[in-house]
Wavefront OBJ file of the C-alpha trace (Angstrom):
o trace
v -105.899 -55.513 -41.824
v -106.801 -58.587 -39.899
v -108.727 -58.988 -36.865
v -106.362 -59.364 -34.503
v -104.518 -56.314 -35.894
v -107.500 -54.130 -35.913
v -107.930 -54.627 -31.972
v -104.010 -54.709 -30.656
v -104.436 -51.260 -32.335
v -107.538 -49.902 -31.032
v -105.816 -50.504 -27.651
v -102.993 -49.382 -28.427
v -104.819 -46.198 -28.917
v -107.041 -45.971 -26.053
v -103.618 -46.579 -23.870
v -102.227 -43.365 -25.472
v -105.191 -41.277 -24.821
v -105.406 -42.305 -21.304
v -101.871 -41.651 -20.811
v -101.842 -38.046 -23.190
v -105.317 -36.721 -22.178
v -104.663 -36.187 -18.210
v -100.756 -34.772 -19.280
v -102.839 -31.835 -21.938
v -105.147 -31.297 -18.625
v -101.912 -30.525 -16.492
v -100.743 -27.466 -18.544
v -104.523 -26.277 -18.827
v -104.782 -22.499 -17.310
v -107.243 -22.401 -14.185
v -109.695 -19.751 -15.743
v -110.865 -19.366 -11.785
v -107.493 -18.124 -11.325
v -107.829 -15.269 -14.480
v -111.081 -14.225 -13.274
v -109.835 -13.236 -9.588
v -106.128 -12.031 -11.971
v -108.590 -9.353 -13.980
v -110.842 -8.262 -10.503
v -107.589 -6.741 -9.528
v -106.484 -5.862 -12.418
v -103.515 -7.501 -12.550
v -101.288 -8.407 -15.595
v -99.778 -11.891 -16.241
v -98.607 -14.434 -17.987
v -99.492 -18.298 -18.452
v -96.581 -20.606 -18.192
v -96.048 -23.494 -20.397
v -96.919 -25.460 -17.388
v -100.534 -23.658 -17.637
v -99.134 -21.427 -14.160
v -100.192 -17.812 -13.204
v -97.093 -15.912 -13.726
v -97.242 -12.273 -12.383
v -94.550 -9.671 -12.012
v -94.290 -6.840 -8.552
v -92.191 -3.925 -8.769
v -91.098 -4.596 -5.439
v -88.320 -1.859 -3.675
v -85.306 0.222 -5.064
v -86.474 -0.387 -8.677
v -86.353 -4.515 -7.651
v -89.204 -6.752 -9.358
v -90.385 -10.295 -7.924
v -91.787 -13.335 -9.977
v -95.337 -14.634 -8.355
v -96.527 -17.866 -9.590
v -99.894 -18.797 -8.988
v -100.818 -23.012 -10.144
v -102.797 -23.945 -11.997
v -103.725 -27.467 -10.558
v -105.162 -27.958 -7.317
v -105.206 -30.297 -4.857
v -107.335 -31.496 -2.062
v -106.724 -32.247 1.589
v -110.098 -33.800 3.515
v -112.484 -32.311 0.123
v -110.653 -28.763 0.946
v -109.252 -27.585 -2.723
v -106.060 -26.224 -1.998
v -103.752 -23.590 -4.462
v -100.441 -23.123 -4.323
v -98.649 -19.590 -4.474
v -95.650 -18.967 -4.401
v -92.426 -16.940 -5.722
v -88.613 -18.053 -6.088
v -85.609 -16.502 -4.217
v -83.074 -17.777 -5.748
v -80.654 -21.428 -6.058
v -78.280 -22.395 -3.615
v -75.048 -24.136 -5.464
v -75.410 -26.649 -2.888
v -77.762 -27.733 0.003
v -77.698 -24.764 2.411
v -76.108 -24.303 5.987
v -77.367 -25.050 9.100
v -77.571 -21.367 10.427
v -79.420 -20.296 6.703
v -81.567 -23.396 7.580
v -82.289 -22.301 10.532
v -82.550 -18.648 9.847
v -85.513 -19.421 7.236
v -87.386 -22.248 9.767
v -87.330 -19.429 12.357
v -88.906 -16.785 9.714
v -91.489 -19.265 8.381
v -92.600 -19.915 12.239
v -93.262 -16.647 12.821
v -95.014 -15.333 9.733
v -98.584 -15.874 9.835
v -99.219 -17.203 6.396
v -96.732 -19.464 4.279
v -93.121 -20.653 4.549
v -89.934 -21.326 3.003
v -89.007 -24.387 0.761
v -86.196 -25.780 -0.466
v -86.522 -28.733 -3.645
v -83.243 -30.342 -5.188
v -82.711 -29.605 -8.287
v -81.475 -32.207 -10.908
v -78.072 -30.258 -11.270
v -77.757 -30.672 -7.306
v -78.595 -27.018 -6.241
v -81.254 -26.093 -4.322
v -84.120 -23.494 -5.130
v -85.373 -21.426 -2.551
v -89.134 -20.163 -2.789
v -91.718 -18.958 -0.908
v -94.786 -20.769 -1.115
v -98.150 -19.873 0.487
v -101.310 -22.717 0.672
v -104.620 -21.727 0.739
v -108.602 -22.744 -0.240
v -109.789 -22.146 -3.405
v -112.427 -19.999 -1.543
v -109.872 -16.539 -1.471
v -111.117 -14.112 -2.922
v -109.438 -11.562 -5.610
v -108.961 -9.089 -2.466
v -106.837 -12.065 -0.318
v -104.933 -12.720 -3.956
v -103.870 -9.350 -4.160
v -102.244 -9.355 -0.766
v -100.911 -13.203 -0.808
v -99.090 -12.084 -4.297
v -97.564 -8.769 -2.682
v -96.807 -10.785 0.790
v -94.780 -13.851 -1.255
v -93.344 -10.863 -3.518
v -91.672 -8.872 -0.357
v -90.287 -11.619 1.335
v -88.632 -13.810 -1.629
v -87.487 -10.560 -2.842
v -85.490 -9.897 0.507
v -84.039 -12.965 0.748
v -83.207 -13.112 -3.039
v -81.214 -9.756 -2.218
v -79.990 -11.324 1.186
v -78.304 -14.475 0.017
v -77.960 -14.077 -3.807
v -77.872 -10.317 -4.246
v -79.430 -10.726 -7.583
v -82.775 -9.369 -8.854
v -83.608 -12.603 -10.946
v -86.908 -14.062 -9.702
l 1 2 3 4 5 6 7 8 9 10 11 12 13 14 15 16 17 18 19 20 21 22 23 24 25 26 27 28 29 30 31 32 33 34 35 36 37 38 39 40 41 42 43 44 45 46 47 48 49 50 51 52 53 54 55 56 57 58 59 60 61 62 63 64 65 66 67 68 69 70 71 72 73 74 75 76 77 78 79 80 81 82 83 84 85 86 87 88 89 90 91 92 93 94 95 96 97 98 99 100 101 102 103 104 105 106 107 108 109 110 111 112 113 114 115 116 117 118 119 120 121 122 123 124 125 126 127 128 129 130 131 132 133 134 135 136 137 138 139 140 141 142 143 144 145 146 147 148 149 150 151 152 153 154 155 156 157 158 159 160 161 162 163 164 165
Protein backbone atom coordinates (compact mmCIF):
# COMPACT_ATOMS: atom_id res chain seq x y z
CA UNK A 1 0.00 0.00 0.00
CA UNK A 2 1.34 3.34 -1.01
CA UNK A 3 1.62 6.43 0.84
CA UNK A 4 -1.00 8.22 -0.26
CA UNK A 5 -3.27 5.19 0.29
CA UNK A 6 -2.13 4.56 3.75
CA UNK A 7 -3.33 8.22 4.83
CA UNK A 8 -6.79 8.72 2.63
CA UNK A 9 -7.44 5.62 4.83
CA UNK A 10 -6.39 6.55 8.18
CA UNK A 11 -8.88 9.43 7.63
CA UNK A 12 -11.19 7.73 6.37
CA UNK A 13 -11.20 6.00 9.64
CA UNK A 14 -10.94 8.68 12.09
CA UNK A 15 -14.15 10.26 10.08
CA UNK A 16 -16.07 7.05 10.97
CA UNK A 17 -15.20 7.03 14.55
CA UNK A 18 -16.10 10.56 15.00
CA UNK A 19 -19.27 10.06 13.32
CA UNK A 20 -20.03 6.21 15.13
CA UNK A 21 -18.56 6.98 18.61
CA UNK A 22 -21.08 9.95 19.73
CA UNK A 23 -24.21 7.68 17.88
CA UNK A 24 -22.94 4.29 20.51
CA UNK A 25 -22.97 7.20 23.36
CA UNK A 26 -26.71 8.07 22.44
CA UNK A 27 -28.19 4.59 23.23
CA UNK A 28 -25.84 4.38 26.43
CA UNK A 29 -28.21 3.79 29.70
CA UNK A 30 -27.82 6.79 32.28
CA UNK A 31 -26.62 4.54 35.27
CA UNK A 32 -27.71 7.88 37.46
CA UNK A 33 -31.04 7.08 36.29
CA UNK A 34 -30.81 3.02 37.59
CA UNK A 35 -29.45 4.05 40.78
CA UNK A 36 -32.51 6.46 41.75
CA UNK A 37 -34.80 3.21 39.50
CA UNK A 38 -33.41 0.57 42.39
CA UNK A 39 -33.83 3.33 45.63
CA UNK A 40 -37.44 2.84 44.88
CA UNK A 41 -37.41 -0.23 43.94
CA UNK A 42 -38.75 -0.01 40.82
CA UNK A 43 -38.59 -2.50 37.85
CA UNK A 44 -37.69 -1.53 34.23
CA UNK A 45 -36.52 -1.91 31.17
CA UNK A 46 -33.73 -0.19 28.89
CA UNK A 47 -34.86 0.71 25.46
CA UNK A 48 -32.83 0.22 22.44
CA UNK A 49 -32.55 3.91 22.50
CA UNK A 50 -30.64 3.39 26.04
CA UNK A 51 -34.35 4.96 27.72
CA UNK A 52 -35.79 4.11 31.23
CA UNK A 53 -38.81 2.19 30.41
CA UNK A 54 -41.11 1.50 33.46
CA UNK A 55 -44.57 0.05 33.65
CA UNK A 56 -47.72 1.49 36.49
CA UNK A 57 -50.63 -0.52 37.12
CA UNK A 58 -52.60 2.45 36.92
CA UNK A 59 -56.81 2.09 37.56
CA UNK A 60 -59.47 -0.64 36.67
CA UNK A 61 -56.69 -3.19 35.93
CA UNK A 62 -55.18 -0.25 33.25
CA UNK A 63 -51.18 -0.08 33.02
CA UNK A 64 -49.18 3.12 31.72
CA UNK A 65 -45.71 3.16 29.89
CA UNK A 66 -43.14 5.79 31.75
CA UNK A 67 -40.10 6.58 29.88
CA UNK A 68 -37.40 8.13 31.58
CA UNK A 69 -34.10 9.44 28.88
CA UNK A 70 -31.33 8.68 28.96
CA UNK A 71 -29.53 11.84 27.51
CA UNK A 72 -29.66 15.07 29.04
CA UNK A 73 -29.56 18.34 28.15
CA UNK A 74 -28.63 21.67 29.51
CA UNK A 75 -30.34 25.03 29.66
CA UNK A 76 -27.91 28.01 31.32
CA UNK A 77 -25.37 24.79 32.91
CA UNK A 78 -28.86 23.38 34.46
CA UNK A 79 -28.86 19.45 33.31
CA UNK A 80 -32.23 18.84 32.41
CA UNK A 81 -34.16 15.03 32.04
CA UNK A 82 -36.92 14.36 30.27
CA UNK A 83 -39.94 12.14 31.55
CA UNK A 84 -42.52 11.38 30.07
CA UNK A 85 -45.33 8.70 29.02
CA UNK A 86 -47.45 8.32 25.66
CA UNK A 87 -51.29 8.61 25.35
CA UNK A 88 -51.86 7.54 22.37
CA UNK A 89 -51.70 8.72 18.14
CA UNK A 90 -54.08 10.88 16.64
CA UNK A 91 -54.79 9.66 12.78
CA UNK A 92 -54.42 13.18 12.01
CA UNK A 93 -53.42 16.56 13.62
CA UNK A 94 -56.02 17.08 16.37
CA UNK A 95 -59.02 19.61 16.72
CA UNK A 96 -59.10 22.83 17.92
CA UNK A 97 -61.38 22.11 21.03
CA UNK A 98 -58.87 18.73 21.89
CA UNK A 99 -56.13 21.40 21.36
CA UNK A 100 -57.45 23.46 23.46
CA UNK A 101 -58.77 21.08 26.00
CA UNK A 102 -55.02 19.76 26.61
CA UNK A 103 -53.35 23.64 26.57
CA UNK A 104 -55.95 24.39 29.28
CA UNK A 105 -54.91 21.08 31.38
CA UNK A 106 -51.16 21.64 30.92
CA UNK A 107 -51.73 25.42 32.32
CA UNK A 108 -53.13 24.37 35.21
CA UNK A 109 -51.10 21.38 36.36
CA UNK A 110 -48.22 22.34 38.33
CA UNK A 111 -45.56 20.21 36.79
CA UNK A 112 -45.33 19.15 32.97
CA UNK A 113 -47.55 19.38 29.87
CA UNK A 114 -48.89 17.88 26.88
CA UNK A 115 -47.06 17.39 23.47
CA UNK A 116 -47.91 16.59 20.31
CA UNK A 117 -44.78 15.45 17.51
CA UNK A 118 -45.72 14.41 13.80
CA UNK A 119 -45.11 11.33 13.07
CA UNK A 120 -43.56 10.23 9.67
CA UNK A 121 -46.90 8.37 8.73
CA UNK A 122 -48.70 11.87 9.40
CA UNK A 123 -50.37 11.06 12.82
CA UNK A 124 -49.71 12.66 15.76
CA UNK A 125 -48.51 11.14 19.20
CA UNK A 126 -49.76 12.48 22.23
CA UNK A 127 -47.48 12.26 25.48
CA UNK A 128 -47.00 13.67 28.55
CA UNK A 129 -43.73 14.93 29.21
CA UNK A 130 -42.39 16.39 32.48
CA UNK A 131 -38.70 18.52 32.58
CA UNK A 132 -36.76 18.63 35.44
CA UNK A 133 -32.86 18.98 37.02
CA UNK A 134 -30.86 16.20 37.28
CA UNK A 135 -30.80 17.13 41.04
CA UNK A 136 -34.46 15.00 41.84
CA UNK A 137 -34.09 12.75 43.93
CA UNK A 138 -35.41 8.91 43.84
CA UNK A 139 -38.40 10.23 46.20
CA UNK A 140 -39.46 13.20 43.36
CA UNK A 141 -38.92 10.14 40.60
CA UNK A 142 -41.30 8.08 42.22
CA UNK A 143 -44.02 10.68 42.16
CA UNK A 144 -43.08 12.37 38.58
CA UNK A 145 -43.43 8.55 37.16
CA UNK A 146 -46.94 7.98 38.98
CA UNK A 147 -48.05 11.81 38.09
CA UNK A 148 -47.11 11.30 34.02
CA UNK A 149 -48.66 7.63 34.53
CA UNK A 150 -52.31 9.01 35.78
CA UNK A 151 -52.72 11.61 33.45
CA UNK A 152 -51.54 9.94 29.96
CA UNK A 153 -53.47 7.07 31.15
CA UNK A 154 -56.78 9.23 31.31
CA UNK A 155 -56.44 10.75 28.28
CA UNK A 156 -55.29 7.48 26.53
CA UNK A 157 -58.81 6.14 27.84
CA UNK A 158 -60.46 9.61 26.94
CA UNK A 159 -59.62 9.94 23.29
CA UNK A 160 -58.37 6.45 22.23
CA UNK A 161 -60.11 4.15 24.68
CA UNK A 162 -57.26 1.80 24.42
CA UNK A 163 -54.89 0.60 27.17
CA UNK A 164 -51.72 0.61 24.82
CA UNK A 165 -49.10 2.95 26.30
Amino acid sequence: MNQKAFRILVVAAILLAILILPLSAQNKPDTRVQTLLDKIDQEYTVTKAGNYQVELDTKDDRTQFVYISSATEKYSGIEIREIWSNAGTFPEEPDQATLLDLMTESGSNKIGCWALEKQDDGSYLLYYTIKLPISFTASDLKMMIAFSATIADAREEQFFGTDDD
